[in-house]
N, C-alpha and C positions, 0 to 999 in steps of 0.2 A: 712801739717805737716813739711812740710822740711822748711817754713818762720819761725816756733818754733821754731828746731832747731839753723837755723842763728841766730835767734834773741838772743837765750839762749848763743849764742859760743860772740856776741857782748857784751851782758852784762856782761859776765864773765872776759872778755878781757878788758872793761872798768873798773870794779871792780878791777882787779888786776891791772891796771896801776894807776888808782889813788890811789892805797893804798900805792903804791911803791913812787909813787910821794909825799906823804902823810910825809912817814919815812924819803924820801932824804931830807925834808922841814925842816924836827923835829930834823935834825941832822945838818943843816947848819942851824938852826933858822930863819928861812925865813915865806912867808905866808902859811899858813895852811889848807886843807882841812877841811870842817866845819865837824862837826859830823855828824850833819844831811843828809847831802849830803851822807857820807858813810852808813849811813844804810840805807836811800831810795836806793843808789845802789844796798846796799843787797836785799830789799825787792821788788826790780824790776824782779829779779833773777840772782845775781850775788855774792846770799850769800855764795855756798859754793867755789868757787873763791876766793873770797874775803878772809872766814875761813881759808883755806889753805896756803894762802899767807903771812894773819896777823902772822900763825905759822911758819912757814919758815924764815921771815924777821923777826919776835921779834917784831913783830908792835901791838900797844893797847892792847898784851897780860893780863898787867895789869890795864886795865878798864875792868871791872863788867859788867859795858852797852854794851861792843864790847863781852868779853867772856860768858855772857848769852845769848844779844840778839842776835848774828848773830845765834848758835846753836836754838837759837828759834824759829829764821825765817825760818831756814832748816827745821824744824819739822812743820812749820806753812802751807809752801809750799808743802812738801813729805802728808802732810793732804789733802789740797786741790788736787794734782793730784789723791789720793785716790779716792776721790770723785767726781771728776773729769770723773774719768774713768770708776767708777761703775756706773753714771746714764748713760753715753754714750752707756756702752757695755752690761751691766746688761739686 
């Protein structure tokens, strides 16, 4: 349980830096993190990191794909440990 944990506090820590790196890019107009790269971040587990951060920094606030899908993926994820956990401990 505790290799989940780390694994969950690294993804988290990577999602939030690269989003960060993401906004410093988009405001010196430099290269850019791809989309896809940040939501496979999210959907590795590093979405609600990532949510958090977008909000705090003003980052993709206004894409549709960043403000549906990361709240998606959280809901996609918080499903699975659901189920996760019912057939384990049930």
């Amino acid at each position: 349980m505790i290799f989940l944990y780390i694994y969950l506090a690294l993804i988290s820590l990577i999602a939030v830096i690269i989003t960060v790196f993401d906004k410093v890019r988009a405001i010196h107009h430099g290269w850019r993190v791809r989309e896809s790269t940040l939501l496979v971040t999210a959907a590795l587990g590093g979405s609600a990191a990532m949510l958090l951060t977008m909000l705090l920094i003003h980052h993709k606030t206004r894409k549709l794909k960043f403000m549906l899908g990361i709240p998606a993926i959280i809901i996609l994820q918080a499903a699975a440990v659901i189920i996760v956990w019912r057939v384990l401990y049930a």
